[in-house]
N, C-alpha and C positions, 0 to 999 in steps of 0.2 A: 894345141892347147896352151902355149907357151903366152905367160901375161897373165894367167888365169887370176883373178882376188876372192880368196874365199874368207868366208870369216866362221869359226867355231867359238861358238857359248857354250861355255860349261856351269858348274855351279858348287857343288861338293868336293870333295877330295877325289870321292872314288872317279868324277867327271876328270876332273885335272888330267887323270892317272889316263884314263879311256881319252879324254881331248888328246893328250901328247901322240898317243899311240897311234891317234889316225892324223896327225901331222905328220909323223916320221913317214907312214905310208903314203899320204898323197907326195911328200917331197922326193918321196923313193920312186914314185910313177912319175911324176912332173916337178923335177927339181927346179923350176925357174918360177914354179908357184910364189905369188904374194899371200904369207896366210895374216890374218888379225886376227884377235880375238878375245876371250874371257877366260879369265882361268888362275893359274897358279905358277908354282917354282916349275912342276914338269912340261908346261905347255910352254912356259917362255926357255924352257930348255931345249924345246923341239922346234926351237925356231922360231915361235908366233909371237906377233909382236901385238903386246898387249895392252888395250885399251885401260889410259889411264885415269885416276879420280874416282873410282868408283870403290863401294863400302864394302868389305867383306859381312856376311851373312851366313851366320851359325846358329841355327833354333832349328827345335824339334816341336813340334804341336803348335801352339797357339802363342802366334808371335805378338810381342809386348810392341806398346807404342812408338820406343826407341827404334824395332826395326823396321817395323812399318814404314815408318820416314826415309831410313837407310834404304829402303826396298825400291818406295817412289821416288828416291832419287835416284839410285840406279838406272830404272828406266827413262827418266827427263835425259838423263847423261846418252843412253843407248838408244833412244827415238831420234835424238839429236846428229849423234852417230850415223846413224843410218841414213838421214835424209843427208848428210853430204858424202857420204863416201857412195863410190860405183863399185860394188859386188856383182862377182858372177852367181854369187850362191852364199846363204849363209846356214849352217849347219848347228841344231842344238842339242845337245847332249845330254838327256834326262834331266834330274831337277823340272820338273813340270808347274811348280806351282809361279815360278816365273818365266820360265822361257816360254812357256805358253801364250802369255800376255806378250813378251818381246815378238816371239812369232806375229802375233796377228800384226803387230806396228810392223816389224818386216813388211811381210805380205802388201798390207796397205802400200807401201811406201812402192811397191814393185821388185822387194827382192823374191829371189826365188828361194822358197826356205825347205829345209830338208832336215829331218828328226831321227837323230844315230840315239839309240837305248830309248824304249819308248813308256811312256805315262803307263803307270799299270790300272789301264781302262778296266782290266780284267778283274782287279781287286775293288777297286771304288771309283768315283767320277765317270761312271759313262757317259752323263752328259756333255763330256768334254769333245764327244766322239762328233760332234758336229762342227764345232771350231777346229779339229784336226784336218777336219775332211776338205772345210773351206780353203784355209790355210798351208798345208803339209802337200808340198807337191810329191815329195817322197818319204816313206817313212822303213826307215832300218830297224831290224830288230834282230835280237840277241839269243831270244827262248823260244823255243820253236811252236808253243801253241799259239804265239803272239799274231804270226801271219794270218791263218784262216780268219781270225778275229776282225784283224783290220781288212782284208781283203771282203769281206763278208760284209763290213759298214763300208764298200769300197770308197777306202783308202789305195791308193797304192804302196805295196809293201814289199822288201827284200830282206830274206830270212840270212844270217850271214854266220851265222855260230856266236859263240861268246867270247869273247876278248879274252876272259881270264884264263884258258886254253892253251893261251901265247904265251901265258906267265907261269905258268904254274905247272909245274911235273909231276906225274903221277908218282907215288909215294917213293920217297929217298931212301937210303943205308939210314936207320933210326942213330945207329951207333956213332956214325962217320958225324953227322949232324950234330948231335951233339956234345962230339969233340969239340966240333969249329964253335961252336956259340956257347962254349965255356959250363956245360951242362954236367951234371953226374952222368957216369956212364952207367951206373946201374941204377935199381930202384922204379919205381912209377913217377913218372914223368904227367902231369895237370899242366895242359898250357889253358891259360885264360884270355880271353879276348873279349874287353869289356866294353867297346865302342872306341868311336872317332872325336865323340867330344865329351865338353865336361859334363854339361847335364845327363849323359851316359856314364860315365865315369864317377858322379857322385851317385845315382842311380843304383847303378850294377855293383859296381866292384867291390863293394864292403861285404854284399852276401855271396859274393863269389869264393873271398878270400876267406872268410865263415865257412862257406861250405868247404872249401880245401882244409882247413882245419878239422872237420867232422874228418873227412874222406881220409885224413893221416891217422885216426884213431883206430882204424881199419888196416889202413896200411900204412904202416910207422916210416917206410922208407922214402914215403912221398917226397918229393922237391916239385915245387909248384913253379911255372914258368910264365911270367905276363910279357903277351904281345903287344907292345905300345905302338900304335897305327902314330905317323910323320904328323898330324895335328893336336896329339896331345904332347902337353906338357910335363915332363918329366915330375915337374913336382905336384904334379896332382895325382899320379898312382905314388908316388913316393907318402903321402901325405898318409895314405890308406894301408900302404905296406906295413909303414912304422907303427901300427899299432896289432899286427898281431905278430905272434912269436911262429912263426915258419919260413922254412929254407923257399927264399923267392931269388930267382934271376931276372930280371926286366930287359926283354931286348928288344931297342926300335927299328921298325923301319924293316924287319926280315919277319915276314906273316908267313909264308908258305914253308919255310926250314922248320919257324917255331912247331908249327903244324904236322910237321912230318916228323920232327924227333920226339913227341908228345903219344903218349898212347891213350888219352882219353883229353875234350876239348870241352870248356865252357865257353859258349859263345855268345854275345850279344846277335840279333837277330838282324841282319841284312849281307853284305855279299861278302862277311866273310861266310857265312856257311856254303857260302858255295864254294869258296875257297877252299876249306877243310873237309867238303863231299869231292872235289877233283884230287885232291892230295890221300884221300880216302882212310880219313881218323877217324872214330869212334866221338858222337859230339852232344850236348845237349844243350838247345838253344833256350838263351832266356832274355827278357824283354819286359821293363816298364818306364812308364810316361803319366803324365799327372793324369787325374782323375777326369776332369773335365778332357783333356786333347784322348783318353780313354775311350768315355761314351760317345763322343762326337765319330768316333775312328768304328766302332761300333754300329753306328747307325749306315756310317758310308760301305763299309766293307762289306764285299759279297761271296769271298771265298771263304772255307772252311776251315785252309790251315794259313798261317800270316810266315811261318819260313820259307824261303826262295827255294830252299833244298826240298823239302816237301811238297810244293807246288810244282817244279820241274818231275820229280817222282810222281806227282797225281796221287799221291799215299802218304799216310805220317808215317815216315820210315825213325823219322829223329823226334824224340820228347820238343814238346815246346810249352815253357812256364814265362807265364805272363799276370801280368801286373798281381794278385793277390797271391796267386799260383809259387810268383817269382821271389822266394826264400832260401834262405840257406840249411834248413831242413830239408825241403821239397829239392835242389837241388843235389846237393848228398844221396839222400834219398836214391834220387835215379840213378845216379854216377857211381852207386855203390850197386845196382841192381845190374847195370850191366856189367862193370868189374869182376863179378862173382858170378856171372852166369858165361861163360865162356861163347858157348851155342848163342844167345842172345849177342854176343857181345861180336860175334863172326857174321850173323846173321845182318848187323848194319851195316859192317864194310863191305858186305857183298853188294846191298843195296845200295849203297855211295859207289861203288864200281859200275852201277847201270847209269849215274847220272852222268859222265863224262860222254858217255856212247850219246844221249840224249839230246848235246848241248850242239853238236855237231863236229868239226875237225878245225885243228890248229889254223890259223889267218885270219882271222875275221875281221882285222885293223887292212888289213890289205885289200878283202872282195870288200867291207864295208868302205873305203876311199876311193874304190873300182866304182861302185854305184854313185859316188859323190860328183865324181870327174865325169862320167857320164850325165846325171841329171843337168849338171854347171855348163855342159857343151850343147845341150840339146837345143 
């Protein structure tokens, strides 16, 4: 296998975070590997040498004209890419709504493409299930109903566990935790976790920090603790802090300590809550988006509940407030209902304790670069 060139596209943070991890893994099977690729600070840490010129791409819902351009240019750059470089294999990393379209130019062009975290065909877009099928010589997947799904529209599929597994330990010393991150050692502990970007963060976090405010009326001891994820800017949760009067710590770049020294989690809806169901806190997910990327998301969506944690559970084990839903009474509200119901409030972390069992066993960066080296040699 020695010579091998693969190339990994990512897209989002959370990709970067998952890209890296299955660099470190293929370089740890076949250290003489050439990787290239898309990505960020952690992929070109693990090594990958990353394709340059190309636009960073941050929206949620219905992207404005500016990135649209930014988007088709990306691809001119990555179509262009690909007809000269010789790949043994090129591997994409969620973000679906463009590597999809990169994939089929792959394919076209004769590379052999292969799809690590896959489109949630399951939630909305199953028409896509026919481009996958053309295209997707292999397709890896993370959640374990994902297989039968694609094997069923056969695709070929390899079920491999979830990455976050690797990262994330089951619940820490609450007290030891928040020694290290500078936190009161007593009192109720609100960690908040309002997204990855700013339209998230101007979104969320005003009724987040609202609702922590209610939630101290209740309990005076509170200290509220914001998880700022490595893409946001300190002074945009700074901007929102300074206007209300409560004990906040901000600490970036450490999601899964915050999580574990918190006894109750507000969360924006995507992979942190899966983060904070492995870490096994007490959480209530909330989420909105403009009106229009709303109804639209509406029309496509076929599942019942839109959090990952409830979807892995098949049951709404955890509240989910969304768009009108998504206030800072409404939250309160619940964060108060579980606080004082004790039996309620055991009764979730018991159910966050089945979702680990669920997701499969620690590796999944290592069997998932196991299937990559394999399909790139076949």
């Amino acid at each position: 296998m020695a010579g091998l060139s693969i190339m990994i596209v990512t897209g989002e943070a959370s990709g970067d975070l998952h890209g890296a991890d299955l660099a470190k893994a293929l370089k740890e099977l076949q250290p003489e590997i050439r990787l290239v690729g898309v990505g960020g600070q952690h992929m070109r840490a693990a090594g990958v040498e990353l394709v340059q010129d190309l636009h960073r791409l941050d929206v949620v819902g219905v992207p404005g004209p500016v990135m649209i351009w930014k988007g088709l240019a990306n691809l001119l750059t990555l179509k262009r890419f690909f007809r000269r470089e010789s790949l043994d294999g090129v591997v994409f990393v969620d973000n679906p709504s463009m590597n999809l379209r990169l994939a089929r130019i792959a394919a076209k062009l004769g590379h052999r493409v292969i799809y690590y975290i896959a489109p949630q065909i399951w939630a909305w877009g199953r028409h896509r299930i026919n481009l996958i099928r053309r295209v997707v010589r292999r397709m890896i997947v993370i959640l374990p109903f994902e297989e039968p799904i694609f094997r069923q529209a056969d695709v070929p599929c390899s079920f491999v566990g979830h990455p976050l597994l690797d990262q994330v330990a089951q619940r820490d010393d609450a007290a030891r935790l928040r020694q290290q991150l500078g936190l009161p050692a007593q009192g109720l502990m609100l960690g908040v976790f309002p997204g990855s970007r700013h339209s998230e963060i101007q979104s969320l976090l005003p009724a987040m920090m609202e609702a922590a405010r209610r939630i101290r009326e209740s309990f005076p001891d509170l200290h509220c603790v914001i998880g700022q994820a490595p893409t946001v800017a300190g002074e945009w949760v700074n901007e929102v802090v300074a206007r209300k009067t409560l004990p906040v710590t901000v600490v970036p770049n450490r999601p899964t300590e915050v999580m574990a020294a918190a006894d109750l989690l507000l969360v924006a809806s995507g992979t942190a809550t899966l983060q904070a169901a492995l870490v096994g806190t007490p959480m209530i997910l909330a989420y909105r988006v403009s009106r229009l990327t709303y109804l639209l998301a509406r029309m496509l969506i076929t599942v019942e509940h839109v959090g990952l944690v409830n979807l892995v559970a098949g049951r709404g084990i955890v509240p989910e407030l969304l768009q009108s839903e998504m206030t800072a009474e409404r939250l309160s509200e619940e964060a108060l209902r579980l606080l004082k119901d004790r039996t309620r409030y055991d009764q979730m972390r018991e159910a966050l304790g089945d979702i680990r069992a669920r997701l499969g066993s620690p590796g999944a960066s290592l069997r998932a670069a196991e299937v990559v080296l394999a399909e790139c040699q076949a």
